[in-house]
C-alpha positions as CSV (number, residue, x, y, z in Angstrom):
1,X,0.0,0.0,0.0
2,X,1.1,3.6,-1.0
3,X,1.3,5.7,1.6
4,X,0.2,9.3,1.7
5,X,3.8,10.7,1.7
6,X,4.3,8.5,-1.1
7,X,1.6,9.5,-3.1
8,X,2.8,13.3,-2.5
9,X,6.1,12.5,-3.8
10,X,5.0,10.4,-6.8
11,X,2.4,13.3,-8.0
12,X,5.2,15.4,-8.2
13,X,7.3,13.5,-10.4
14,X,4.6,12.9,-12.9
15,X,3.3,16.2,-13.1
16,X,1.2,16.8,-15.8
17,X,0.2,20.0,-18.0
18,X,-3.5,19.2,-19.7
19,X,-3.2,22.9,-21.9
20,X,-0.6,21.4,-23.2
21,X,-2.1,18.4,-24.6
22,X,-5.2,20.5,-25.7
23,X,-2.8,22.7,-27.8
24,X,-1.1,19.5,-29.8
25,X,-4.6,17.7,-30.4
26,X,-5.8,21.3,-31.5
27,X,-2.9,21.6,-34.1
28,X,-3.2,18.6,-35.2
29,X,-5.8,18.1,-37.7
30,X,-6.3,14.3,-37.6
31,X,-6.8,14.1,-34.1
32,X,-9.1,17.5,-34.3
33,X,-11.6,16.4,-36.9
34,X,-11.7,12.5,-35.2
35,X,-12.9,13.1,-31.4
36,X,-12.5,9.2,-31.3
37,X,-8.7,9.3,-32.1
38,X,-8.0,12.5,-29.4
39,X,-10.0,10.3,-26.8
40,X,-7.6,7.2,-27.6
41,X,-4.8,9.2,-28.7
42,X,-5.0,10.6,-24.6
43,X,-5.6,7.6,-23.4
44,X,-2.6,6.6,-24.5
45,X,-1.1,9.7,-22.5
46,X,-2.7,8.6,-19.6
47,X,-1.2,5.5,-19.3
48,X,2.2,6.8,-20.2
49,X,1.7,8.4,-17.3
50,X,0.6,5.3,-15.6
51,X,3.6,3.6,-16.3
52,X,5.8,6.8,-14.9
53,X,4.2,6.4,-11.6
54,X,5.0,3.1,-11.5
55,X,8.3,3.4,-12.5
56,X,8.8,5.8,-9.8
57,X,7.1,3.9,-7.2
58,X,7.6,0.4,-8.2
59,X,11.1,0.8,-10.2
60,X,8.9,-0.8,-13.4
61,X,5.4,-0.6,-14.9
62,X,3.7,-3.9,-14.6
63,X,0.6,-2.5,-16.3
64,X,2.5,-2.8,-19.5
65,X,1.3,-6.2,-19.6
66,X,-2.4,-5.4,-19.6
67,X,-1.8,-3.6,-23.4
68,X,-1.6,-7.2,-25.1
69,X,1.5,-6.7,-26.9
70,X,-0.1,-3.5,-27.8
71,X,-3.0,-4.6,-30.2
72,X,-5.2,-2.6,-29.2
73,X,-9.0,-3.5,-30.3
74,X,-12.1,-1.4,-29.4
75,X,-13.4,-4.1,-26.8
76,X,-9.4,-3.0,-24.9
77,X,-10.2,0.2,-24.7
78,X,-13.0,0.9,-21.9
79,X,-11.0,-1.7,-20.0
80,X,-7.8,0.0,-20.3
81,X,-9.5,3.3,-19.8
82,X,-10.8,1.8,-16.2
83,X,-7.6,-0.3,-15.3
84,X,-5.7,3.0,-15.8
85,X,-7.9,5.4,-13.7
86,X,-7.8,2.2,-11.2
87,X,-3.3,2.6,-10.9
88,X,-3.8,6.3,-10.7
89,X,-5.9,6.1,-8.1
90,X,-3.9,3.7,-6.4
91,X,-0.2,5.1,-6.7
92,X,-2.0,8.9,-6.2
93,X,-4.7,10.7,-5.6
94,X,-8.4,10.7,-6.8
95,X,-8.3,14.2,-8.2
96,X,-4.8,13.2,-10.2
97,X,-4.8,14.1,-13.5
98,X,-8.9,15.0,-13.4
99,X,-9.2,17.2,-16.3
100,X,-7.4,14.7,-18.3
101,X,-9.6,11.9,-17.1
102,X,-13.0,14.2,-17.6
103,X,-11.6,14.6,-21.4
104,X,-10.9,10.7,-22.3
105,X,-14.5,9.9,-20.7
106,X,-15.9,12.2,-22.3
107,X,-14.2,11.2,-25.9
108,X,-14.9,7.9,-25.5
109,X,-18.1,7.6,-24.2
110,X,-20.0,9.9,-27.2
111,X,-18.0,8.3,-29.7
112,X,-18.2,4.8,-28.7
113,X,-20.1,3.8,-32.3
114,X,-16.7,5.7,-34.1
115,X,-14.3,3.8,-32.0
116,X,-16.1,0.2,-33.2
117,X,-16.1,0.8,-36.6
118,X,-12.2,1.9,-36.2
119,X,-9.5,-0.7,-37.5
120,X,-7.7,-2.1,-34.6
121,X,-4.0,-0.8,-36.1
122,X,-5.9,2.7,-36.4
123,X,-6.9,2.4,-32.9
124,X,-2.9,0.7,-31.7
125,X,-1.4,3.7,-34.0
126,X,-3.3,6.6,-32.0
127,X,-2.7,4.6,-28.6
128,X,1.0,4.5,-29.1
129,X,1.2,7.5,-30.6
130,X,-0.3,9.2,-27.2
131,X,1.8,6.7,-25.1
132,X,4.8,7.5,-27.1
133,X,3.9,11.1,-26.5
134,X,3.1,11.1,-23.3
135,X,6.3,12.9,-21.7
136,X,5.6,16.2,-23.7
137,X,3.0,16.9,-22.0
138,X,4.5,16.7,-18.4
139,X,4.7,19.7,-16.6
């Protein structure tokens, strides 16, 4: 168990910037006209952020092996949304990374239909691309 010191320490290492993720997706004009590729594109941030709190509690990111080799298919993506929010939770605290969380919900909840009819290497591609990403968006 994490302990609230812990937790202190570990949201400051991971510090992230949410204006600056708004900026990229806004400047990019993929990921503007498809709300379904920003909400996995950031889900993809989130758990690059995932596996930095691990990293820095843990010394490794065991969630890594959740991501199936990362082949990602519509039917992963709810669950990884969930199992994410879940470690944040756990290695931090409930408000971490709130406005972030707010925006992937919200992305992939009103475009659930978009997300099923997406390919699963267009849904890996925006996933990695956002995990990949992730560290430009720290604070």
């Amino acid at each position: 168990m994490v302990t609230e010191e812990e937790k202190e320490e570990i949201s400051k290492k991971v510090s992230f910037d949410f204006e600056k993720l708004k900026s990229f997706i806004s400047e990019n004009e993929d990921l503007v006209k498809q709300d379904a590729s920003s909400g996995i594109f950031s889900l993809g941030v989130l758990v690059h952020l995932v596996f930095s709190m691990q990293q820095a509690n843990l010394g490794s990111t065991p969630f890594e092996k959740k991501l199936k080799g990362l082949h990602i298919t519509s039917r992963d993506v709810e669950r990884i949304y969930t199992e994410a929010v879940e470690k944040v939770n756990q290695y931090s605290y409930q408000n971490t990374y709130k406005d972030l969380r707010e925006f992937i919900a919200g992305k992939l909840k009103t475009n659930k239909r978009e997300i099923e009819k997406m390919s699963n290497q267009e849904i890996s591609f925006n996933f990695v691309c956002g995990l990949e990403l992730g560290r430009k968006f720290k604070s």
